[in-house]
TORSE-63300 format. One record per residue: residue number from 1; residue in one letter; x, y, z of N, C-alpha, C in turn. Coordinates in steps of 0.2 Angstrom, whole numbers, plus 5000, padded with zeros to 4 digits. Layout:
num, residu, n.east, n.north, n.up, ca.east, ca.north, ca.up, c.east, c.north, c.up
NUM, a, X, Y, Z, X, Y, Z, X, Y, Z
...
//
This chain:
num, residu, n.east, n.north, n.up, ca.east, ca.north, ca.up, c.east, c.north, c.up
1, x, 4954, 5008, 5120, 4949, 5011, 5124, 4948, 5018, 5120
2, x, 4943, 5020, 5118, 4940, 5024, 5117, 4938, 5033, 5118
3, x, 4937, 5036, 5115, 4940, 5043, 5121, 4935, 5045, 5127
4, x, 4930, 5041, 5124, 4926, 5043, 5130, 4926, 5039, 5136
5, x, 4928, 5032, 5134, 4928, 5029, 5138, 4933, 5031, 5145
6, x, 4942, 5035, 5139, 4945, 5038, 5145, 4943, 5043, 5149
7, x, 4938, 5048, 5146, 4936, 5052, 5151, 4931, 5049, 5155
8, x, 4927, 5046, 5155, 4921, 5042, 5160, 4928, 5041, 5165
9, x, 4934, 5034, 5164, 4938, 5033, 5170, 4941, 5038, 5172
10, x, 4943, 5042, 5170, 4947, 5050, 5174, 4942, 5053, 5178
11, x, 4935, 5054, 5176, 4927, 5056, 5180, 4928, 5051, 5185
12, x, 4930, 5047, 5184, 4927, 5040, 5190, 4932, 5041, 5196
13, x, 4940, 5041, 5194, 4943, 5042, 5198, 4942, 5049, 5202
14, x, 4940, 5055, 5197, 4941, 5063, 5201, 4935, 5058, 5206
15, x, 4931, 5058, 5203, 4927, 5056, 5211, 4927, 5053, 5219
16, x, 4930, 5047, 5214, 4932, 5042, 5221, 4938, 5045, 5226
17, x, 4943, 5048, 5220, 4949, 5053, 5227, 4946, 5060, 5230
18, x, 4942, 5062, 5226, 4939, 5069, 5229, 4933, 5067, 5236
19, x, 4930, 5062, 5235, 4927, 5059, 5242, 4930, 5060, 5247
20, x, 4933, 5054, 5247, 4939, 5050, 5251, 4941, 5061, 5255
21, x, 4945, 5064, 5251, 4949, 5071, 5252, 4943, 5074, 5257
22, x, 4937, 5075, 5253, 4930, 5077, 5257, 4930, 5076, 5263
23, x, 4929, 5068, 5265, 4926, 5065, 5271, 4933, 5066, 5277
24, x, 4938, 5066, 5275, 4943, 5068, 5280, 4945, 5076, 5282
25, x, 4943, 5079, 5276, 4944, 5084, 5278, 4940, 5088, 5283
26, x, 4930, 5088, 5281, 4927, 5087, 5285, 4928, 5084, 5292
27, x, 4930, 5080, 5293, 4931, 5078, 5300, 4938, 5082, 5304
28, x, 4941, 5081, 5302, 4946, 5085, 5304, 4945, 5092, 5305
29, x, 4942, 5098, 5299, 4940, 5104, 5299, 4936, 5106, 5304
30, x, 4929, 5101, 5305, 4925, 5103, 5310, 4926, 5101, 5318
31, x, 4932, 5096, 5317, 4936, 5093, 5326, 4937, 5100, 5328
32, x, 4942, 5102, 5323, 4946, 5108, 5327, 4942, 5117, 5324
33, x, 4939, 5116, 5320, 4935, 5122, 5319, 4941, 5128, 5312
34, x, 4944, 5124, 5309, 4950, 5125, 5304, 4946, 5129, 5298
35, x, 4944, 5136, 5297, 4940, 5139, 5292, 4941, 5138, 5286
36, x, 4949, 5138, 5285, 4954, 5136, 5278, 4952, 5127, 5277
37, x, 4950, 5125, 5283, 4952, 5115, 5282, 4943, 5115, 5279
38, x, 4940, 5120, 5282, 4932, 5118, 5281, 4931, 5121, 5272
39, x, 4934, 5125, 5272, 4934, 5126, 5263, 4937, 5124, 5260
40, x, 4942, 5121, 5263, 4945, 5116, 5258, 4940, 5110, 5257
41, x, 4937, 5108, 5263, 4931, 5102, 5262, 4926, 5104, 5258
42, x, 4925, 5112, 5256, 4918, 5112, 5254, 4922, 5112, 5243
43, x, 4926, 5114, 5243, 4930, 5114, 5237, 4933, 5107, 5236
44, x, 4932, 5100, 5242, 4932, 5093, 5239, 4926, 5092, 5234
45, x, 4921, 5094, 5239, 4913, 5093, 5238, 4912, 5095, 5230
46, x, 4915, 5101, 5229, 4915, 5105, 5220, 4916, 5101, 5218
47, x, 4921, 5097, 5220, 4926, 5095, 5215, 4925, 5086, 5213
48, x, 4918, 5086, 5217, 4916, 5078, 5217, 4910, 5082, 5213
49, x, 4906, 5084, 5213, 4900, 5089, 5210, 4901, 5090, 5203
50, x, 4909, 5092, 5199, 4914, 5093, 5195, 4913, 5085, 5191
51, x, 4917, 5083, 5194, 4920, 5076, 5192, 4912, 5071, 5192
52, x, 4907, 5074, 5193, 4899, 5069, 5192, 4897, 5072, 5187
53, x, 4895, 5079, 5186, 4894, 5084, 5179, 4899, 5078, 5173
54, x, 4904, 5081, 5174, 4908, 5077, 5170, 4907, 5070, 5165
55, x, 4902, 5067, 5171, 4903, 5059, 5168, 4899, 5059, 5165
56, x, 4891, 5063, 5167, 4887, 5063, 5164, 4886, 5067, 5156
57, x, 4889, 5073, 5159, 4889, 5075, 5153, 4893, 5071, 5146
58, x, 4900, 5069, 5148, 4901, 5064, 5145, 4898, 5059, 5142
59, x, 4895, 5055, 5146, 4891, 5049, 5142, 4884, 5051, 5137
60, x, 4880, 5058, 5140, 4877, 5061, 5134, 4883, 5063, 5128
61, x, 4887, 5065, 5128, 4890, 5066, 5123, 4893, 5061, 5118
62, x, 4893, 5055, 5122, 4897, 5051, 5117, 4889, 5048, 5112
63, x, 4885, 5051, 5114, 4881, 5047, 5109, 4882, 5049, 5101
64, x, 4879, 5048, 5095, 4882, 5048, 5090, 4876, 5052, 5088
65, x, 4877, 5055, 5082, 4870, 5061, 5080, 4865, 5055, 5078
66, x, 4860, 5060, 5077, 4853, 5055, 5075, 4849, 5060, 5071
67, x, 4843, 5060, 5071, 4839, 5063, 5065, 4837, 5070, 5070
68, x, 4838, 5071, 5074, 4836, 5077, 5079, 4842, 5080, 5080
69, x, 4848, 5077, 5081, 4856, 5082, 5082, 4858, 5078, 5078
70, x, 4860, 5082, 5070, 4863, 5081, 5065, 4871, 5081, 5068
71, x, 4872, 5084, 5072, 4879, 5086, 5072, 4879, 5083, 5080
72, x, 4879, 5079, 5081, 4880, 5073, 5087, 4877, 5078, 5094
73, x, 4878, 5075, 5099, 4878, 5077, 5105, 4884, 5082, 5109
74, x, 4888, 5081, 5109, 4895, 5087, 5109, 4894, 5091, 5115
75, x, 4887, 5098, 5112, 4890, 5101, 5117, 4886, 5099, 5124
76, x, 4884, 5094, 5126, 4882, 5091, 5134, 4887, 5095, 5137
77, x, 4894, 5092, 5137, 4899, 5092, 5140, 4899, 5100, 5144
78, x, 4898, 5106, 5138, 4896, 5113, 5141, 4894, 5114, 5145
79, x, 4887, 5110, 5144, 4877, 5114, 5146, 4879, 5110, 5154
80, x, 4881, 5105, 5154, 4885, 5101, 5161, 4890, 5106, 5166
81, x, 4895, 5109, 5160, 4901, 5116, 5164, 4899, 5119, 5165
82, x, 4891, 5121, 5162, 4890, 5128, 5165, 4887, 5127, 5170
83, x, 4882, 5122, 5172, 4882, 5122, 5178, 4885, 5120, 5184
84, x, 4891, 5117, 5183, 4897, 5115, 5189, 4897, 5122, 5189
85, x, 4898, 5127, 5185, 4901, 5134, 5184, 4897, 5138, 5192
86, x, 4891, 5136, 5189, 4884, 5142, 5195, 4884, 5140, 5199
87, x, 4884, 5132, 5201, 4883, 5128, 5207, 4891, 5130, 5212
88, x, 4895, 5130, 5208, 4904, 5132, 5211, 4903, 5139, 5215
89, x, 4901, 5145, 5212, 4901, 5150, 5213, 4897, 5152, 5217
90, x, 4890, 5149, 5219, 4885, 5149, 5225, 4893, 5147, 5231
91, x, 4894, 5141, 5230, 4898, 5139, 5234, 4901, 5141, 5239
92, x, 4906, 5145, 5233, 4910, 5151, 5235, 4908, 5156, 5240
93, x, 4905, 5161, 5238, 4901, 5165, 5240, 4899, 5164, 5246
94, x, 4895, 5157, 5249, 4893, 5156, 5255, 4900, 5153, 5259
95, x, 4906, 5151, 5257, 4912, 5150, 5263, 4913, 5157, 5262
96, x, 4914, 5160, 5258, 4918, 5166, 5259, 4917, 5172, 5264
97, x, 4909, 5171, 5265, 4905, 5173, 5271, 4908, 5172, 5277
98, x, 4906, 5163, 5277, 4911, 5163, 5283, 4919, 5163, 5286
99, x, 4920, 5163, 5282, 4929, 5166, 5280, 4931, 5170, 5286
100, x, 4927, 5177, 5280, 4927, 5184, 5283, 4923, 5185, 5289
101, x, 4920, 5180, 5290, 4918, 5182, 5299, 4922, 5178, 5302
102, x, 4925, 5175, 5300, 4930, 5172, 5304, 4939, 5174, 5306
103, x, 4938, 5180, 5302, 4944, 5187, 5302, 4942, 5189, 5308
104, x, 4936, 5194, 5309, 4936, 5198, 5314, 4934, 5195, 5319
105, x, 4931, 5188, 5319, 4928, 5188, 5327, 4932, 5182, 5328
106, x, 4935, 5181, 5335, 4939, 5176, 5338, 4937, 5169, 5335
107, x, 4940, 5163, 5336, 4936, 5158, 5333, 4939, 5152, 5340
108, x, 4939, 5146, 5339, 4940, 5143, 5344, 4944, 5138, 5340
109, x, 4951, 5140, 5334, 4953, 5138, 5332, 4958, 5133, 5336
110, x, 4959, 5128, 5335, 4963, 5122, 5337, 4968, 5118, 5333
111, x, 4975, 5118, 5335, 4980, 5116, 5330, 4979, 5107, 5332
112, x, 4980, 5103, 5326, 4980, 5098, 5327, 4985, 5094, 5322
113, x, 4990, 5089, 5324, 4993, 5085, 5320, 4990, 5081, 5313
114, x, 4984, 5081, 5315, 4980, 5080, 5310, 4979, 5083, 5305
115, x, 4978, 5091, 5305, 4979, 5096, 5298, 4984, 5096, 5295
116, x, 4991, 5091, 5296, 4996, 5092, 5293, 4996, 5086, 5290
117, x, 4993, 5080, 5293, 4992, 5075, 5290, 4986, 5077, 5283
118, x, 4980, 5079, 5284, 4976, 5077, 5279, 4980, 5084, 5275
119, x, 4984, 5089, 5276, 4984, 5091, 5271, 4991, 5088, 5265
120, x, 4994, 5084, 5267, 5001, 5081, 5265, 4997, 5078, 5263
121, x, 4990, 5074, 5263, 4989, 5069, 5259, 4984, 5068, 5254
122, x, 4980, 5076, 5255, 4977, 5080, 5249, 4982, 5084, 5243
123, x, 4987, 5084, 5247, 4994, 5088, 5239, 4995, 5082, 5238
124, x, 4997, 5073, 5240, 4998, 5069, 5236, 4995, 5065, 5231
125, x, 4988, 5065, 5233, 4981, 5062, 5231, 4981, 5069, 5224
126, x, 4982, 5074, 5225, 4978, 5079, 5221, 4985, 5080, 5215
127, x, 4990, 5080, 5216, 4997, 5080, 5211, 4995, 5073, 5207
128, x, 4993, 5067, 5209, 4993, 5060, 5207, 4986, 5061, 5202
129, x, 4981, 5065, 5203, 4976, 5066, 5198, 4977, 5071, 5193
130, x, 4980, 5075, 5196, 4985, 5079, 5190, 4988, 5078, 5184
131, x, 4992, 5076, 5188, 4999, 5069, 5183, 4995, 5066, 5179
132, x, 4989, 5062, 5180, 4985, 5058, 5177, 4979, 5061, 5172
133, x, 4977, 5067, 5174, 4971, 5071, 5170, 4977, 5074, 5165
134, x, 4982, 5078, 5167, 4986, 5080, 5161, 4988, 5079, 5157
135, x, 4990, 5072, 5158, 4992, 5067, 5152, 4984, 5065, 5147
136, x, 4982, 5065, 5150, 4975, 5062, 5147, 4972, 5067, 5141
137, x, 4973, 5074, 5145, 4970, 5080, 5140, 4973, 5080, 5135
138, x, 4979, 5081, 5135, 4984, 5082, 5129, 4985, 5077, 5125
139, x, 4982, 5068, 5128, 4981, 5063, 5121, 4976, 5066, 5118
140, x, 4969, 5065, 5122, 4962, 5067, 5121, 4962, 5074, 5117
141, x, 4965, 5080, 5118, 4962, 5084, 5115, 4956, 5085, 5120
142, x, 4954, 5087, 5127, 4949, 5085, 5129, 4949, 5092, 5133
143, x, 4945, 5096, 5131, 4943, 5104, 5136, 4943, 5103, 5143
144, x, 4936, 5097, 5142, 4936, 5094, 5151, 4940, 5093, 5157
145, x, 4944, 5089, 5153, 4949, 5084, 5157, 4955, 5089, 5159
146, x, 4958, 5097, 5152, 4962, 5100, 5154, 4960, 5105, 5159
147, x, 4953, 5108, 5162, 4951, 5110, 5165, 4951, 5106, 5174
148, x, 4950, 5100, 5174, 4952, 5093, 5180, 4959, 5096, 5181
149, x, 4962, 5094, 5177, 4968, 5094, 5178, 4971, 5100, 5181
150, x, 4971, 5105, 5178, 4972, 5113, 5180, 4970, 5114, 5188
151, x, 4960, 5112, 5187, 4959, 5110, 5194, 4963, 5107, 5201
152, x, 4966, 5104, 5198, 4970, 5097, 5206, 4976, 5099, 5204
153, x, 4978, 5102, 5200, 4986, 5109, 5200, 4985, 5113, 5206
154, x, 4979, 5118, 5203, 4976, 5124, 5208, 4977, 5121, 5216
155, x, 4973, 5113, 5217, 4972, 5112, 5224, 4977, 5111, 5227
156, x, 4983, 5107, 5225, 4990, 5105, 5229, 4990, 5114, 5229
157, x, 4991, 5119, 5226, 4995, 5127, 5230, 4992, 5129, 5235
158, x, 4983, 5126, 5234, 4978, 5128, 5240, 4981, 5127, 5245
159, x, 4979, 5120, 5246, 4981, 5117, 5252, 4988, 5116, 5256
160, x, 4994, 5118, 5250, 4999, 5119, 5254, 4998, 5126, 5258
161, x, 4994, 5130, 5256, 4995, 5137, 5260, 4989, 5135, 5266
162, x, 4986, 5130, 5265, 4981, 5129, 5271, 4989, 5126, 5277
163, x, 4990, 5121, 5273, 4998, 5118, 5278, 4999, 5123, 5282
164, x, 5000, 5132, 5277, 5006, 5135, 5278, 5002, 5139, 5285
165, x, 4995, 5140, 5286, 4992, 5143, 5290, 4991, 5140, 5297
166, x, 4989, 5130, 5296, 4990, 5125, 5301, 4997, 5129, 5306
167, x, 5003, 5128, 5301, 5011, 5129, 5306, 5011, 5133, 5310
168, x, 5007, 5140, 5306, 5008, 5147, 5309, 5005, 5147, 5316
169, x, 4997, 5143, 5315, 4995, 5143, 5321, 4997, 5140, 5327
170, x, 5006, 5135, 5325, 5006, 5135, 5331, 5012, 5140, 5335
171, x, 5012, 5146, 5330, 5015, 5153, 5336, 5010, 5157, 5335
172, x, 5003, 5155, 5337, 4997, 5160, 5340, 4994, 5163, 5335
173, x, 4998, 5162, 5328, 4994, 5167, 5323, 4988, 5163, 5320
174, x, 4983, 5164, 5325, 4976, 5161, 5321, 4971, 5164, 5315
175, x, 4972, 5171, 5316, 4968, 5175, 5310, 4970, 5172, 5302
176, x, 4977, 5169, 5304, 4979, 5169, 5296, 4973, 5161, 5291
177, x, 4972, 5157, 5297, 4968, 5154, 5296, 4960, 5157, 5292
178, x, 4957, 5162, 5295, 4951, 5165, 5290, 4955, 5169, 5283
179, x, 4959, 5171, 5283, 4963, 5175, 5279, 4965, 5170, 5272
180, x, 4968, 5163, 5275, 4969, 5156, 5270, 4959, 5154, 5267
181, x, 4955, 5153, 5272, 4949, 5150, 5270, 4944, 5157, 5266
182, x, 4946, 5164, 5264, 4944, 5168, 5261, 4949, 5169, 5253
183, x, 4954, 5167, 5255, 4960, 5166, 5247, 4956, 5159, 5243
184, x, 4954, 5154, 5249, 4952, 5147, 5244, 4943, 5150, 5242
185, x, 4940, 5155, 5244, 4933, 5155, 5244, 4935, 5159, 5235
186, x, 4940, 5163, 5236, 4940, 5167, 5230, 4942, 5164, 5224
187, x, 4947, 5158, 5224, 4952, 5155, 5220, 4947, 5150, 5218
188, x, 4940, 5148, 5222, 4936, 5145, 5219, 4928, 5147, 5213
189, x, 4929, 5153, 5215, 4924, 5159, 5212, 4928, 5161, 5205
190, x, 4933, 5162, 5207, 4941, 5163, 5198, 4936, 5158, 5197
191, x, 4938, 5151, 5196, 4938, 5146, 5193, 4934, 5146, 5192
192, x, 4924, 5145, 5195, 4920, 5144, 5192, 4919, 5152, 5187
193, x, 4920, 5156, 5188, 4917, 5161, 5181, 4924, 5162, 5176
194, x, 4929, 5156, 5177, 4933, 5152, 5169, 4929, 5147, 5167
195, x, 4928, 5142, 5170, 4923, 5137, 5169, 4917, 5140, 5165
196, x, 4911, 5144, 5169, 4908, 5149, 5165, 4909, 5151, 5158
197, x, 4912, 5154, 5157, 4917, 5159, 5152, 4917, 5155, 5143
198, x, 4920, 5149, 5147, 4921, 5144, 5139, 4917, 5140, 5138
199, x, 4913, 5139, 5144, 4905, 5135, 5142, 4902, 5138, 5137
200, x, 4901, 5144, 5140, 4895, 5148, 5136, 4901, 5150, 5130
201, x, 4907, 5150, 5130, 4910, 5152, 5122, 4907, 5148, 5116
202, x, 4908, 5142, 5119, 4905, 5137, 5115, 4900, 5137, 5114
203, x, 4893, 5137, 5118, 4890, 5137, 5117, 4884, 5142, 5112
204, x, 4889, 5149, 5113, 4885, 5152, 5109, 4890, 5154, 5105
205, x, 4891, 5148, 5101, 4897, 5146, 5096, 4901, 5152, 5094
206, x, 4906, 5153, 5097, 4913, 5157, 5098, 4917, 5153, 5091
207, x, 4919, 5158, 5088, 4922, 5156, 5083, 4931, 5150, 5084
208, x, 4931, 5149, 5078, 4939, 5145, 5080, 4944, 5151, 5083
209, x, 4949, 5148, 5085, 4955, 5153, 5088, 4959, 5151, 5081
210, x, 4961, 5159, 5083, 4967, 5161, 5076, 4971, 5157, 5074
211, x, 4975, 5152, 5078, 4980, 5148, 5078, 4978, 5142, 5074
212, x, 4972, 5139, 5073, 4968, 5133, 5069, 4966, 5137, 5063
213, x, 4963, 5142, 5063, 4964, 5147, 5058, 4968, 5145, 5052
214, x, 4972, 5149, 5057, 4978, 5151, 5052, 4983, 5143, 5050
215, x, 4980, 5137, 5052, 4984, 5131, 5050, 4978, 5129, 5043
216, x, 4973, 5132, 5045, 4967, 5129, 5038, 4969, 5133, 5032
217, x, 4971, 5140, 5035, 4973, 5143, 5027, 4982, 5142, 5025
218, x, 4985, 5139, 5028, 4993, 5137, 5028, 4990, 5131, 5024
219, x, 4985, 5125, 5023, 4985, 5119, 5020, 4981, 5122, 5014
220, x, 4977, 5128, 5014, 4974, 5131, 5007, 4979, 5135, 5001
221, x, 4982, 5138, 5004, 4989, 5142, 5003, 4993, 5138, 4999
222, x, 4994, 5132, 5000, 4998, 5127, 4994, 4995, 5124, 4991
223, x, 4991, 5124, 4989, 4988, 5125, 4981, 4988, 5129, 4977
224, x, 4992, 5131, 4973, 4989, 5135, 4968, 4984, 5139, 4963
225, x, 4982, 5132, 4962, 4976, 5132, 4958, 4969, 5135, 4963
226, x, 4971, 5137, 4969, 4964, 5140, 4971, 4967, 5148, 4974
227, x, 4962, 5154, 4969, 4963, 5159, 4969, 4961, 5163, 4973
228, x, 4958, 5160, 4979, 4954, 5165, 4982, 4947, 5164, 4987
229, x, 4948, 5164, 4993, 4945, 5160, 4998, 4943, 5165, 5002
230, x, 4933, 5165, 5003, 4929, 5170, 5006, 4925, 5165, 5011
231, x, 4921, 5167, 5015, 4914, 5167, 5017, 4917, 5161, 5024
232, x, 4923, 5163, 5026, 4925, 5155, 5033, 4922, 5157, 5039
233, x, 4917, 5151, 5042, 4913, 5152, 5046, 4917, 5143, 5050
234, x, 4915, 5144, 5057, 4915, 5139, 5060, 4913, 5138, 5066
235, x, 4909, 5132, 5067, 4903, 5131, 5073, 4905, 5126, 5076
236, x, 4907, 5127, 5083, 4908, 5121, 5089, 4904, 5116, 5088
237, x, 4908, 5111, 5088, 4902, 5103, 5086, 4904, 5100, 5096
238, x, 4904, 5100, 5101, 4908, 5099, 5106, 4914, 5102, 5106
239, x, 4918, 5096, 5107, 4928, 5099, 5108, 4930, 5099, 5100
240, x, 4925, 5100, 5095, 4930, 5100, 5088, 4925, 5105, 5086
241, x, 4925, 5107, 5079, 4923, 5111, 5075, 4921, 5110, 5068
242, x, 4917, 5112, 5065, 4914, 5112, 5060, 4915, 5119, 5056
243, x, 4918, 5116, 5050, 4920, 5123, 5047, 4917, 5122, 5038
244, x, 4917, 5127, 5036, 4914, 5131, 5029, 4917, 5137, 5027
245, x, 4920, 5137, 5019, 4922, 5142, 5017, 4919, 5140, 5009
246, x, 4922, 5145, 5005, 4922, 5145, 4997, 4929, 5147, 4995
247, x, 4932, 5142, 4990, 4936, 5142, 4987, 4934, 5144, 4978
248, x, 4938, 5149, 4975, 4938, 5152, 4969, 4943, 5148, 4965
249, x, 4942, 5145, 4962, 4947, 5142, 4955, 4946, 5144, 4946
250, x, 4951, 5144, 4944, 4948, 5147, 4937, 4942, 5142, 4934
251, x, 4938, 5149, 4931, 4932, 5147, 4928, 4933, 5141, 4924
252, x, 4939, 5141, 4920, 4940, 5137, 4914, 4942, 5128, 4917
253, x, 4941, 5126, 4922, 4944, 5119, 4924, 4936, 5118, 4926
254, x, 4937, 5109, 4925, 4934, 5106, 4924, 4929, 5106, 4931
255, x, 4923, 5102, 4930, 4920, 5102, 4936, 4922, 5096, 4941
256, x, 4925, 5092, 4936, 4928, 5086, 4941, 4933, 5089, 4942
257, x, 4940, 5091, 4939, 4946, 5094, 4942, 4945, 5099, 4949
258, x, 4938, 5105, 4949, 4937, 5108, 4953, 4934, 5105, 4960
259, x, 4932, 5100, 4960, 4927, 5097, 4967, 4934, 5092, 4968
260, x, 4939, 5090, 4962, 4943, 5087, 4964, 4948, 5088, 4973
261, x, 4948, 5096, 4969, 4952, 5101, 4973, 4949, 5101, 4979
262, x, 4943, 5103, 4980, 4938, 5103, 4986, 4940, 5098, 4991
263, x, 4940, 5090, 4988, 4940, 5085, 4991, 4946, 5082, 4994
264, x, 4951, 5087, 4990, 4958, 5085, 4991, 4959, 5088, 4998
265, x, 4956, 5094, 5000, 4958, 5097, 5002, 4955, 5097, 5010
266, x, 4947, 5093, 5009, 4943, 5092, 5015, 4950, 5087, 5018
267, x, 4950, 5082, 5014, 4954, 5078, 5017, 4962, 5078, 5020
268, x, 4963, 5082, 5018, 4972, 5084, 5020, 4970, 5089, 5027
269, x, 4964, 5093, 5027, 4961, 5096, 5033, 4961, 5092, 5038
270, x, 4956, 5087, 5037, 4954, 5082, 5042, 4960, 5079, 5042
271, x, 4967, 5076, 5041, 4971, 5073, 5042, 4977, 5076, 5047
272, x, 4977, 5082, 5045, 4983, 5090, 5050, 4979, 5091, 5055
273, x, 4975, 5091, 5056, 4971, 5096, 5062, 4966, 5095, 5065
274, x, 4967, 5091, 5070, 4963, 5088, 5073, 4957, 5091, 5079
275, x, 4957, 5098, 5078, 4950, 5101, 5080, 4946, 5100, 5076
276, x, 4948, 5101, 5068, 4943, 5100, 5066, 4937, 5092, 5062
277, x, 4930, 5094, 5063, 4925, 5088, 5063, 4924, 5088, 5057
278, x, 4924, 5094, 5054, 4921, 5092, 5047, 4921, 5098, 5044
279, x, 4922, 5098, 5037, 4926, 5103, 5033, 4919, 5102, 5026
280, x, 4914, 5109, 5026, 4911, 5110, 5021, 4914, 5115, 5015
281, x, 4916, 5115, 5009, 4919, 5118, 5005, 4915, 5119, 4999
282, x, 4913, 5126, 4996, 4910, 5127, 4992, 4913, 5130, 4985
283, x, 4914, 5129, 4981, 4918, 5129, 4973, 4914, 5134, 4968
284, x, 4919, 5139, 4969, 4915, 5144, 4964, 4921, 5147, 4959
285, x, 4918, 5149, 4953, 4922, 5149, 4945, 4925, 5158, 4946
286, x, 4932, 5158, 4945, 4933, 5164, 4945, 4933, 5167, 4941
//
């Protein structure tokens, strides 16, 4: 199976367990009137929102370049994040309202055996997608999926502190309930303007991080025969990168010996470092 194909099923699944979490939590939230249980429902809803972005964006990415995008389809996957990013943070903002009116004015909060069930069974559903999206990013390589995953990390500490506000409520402490459902309005507005953040990194091509960097001049570095390396530029192809520099070799070697080196080099790149998509190298006489 293919990479895309494993993020399409990791999107299929975020979905199908992020419903199912929705539709119960929703019912349960609004029996008892649970502010934290109700934003926990509306951060299912992201999280299905999330996981449809995702596929879609995906399947536009998996396409292959053609005479209009030389350098494939790629960044969909951002132009897709950045809107999970703005739709999350609208989100946000409208529970967080209701949160905070739900601190100061009484509420007709009601403890029910039920918010300990759906929340015990939103930490095991949501740890289970975790364990599954994490291992998948770190095969893949995949921004996306590390992002999922990070996310259904995030929701199992959510939702245990919803647990933790359910308990409380039953020795009379109700406020802590708007107090939990104002911590998830905010932990969901974090999220979206990180989501945010690295879309648009990409997007308005953010250069490589130092650490690939400095792996592309560790494989330049042993060679010898090349003197002297200017002009490293590199542009987000999607989740990989497209890079260019100029290598200096002495004047006096051969034009085959010199592109030799070039080639030799693209290739031992593209074999070590799997950020990168493709490696332009220009040979200039010292």
């Amino acid at each position: 199976m293919d990479r895309f194909k494993k993020v399409k099923l990791a999107s299929i699944f975020g979905i199908i367990g992020n419903i199912f979490l929705m539709i119960i939590k929703g019912i349960i939230g609004f029996i008892t009137n649970s502010q934290s249980m109700i934003a926990d429902c509306f951060n299912s809803a992201g999280d299905i929102f999330s996981s449809f972005m995702t596929f879609i964006g995906n399947k536009i990415a998996s396409k292959p370049y053609d005479d209009d995008h030389n350098l494939g389809h790629g960044k969909a996957e951002y132009i897709y994040s950045l809107l999970i990013s703005i739709v999350m943070g609208g989100m946000a903002l409208f529970i967080l309202k209701d949160a905070i009116w739900s601190i100061f004015n009484k509420t007709n909060y009601e403890f029910s055996i039920w918010l300990v069930v759906v929340c015990l069974v939103t930490i095991i559903t949501k740890f289970v997608l975790f364990i599954y999206t994490n291992k998948m990013s770190k095969e893949l390589d995949n921004l996306l999926l590390e992002a999922n995953s990070k996310d259904h990390r995030n929701d199992c500490f959510v939702t245990f502190f919803n647990l933790v506000s359910c308990l409380l409520s039953l020795a009379g402490i109700s406020f802590i309930d708007g107090i939990v459902g104002t911590g998830i309005s905010i932990w969901i507005l974090i999220s979206a303007v990180g989501i945010f953040k690295e879309s648009y990194d990409v997007l308005m091509d953010k250069a490589i991080n130092d650490d690939t960097k400095k792996q592309v001049y560790d494989i330049i570095n042993k060679n010898d025969a090349i003197k002297k390396v200017t002009h490293f530029n590199a542009t987000p192809v999607g989740y990989k990168y497209q890079i260019s520099f100029s290598i200096f070799v002495d004047g006096n070697m051969s034009t085959f010996e010199s592109h030799k080196i070039a080639d030799d080099l693209e290739k031992e790149i593209a074999k070590n470092i799997r950020q990168i998509y493709l490696s332009v190298i220009h040979v200039n006489p010292l």
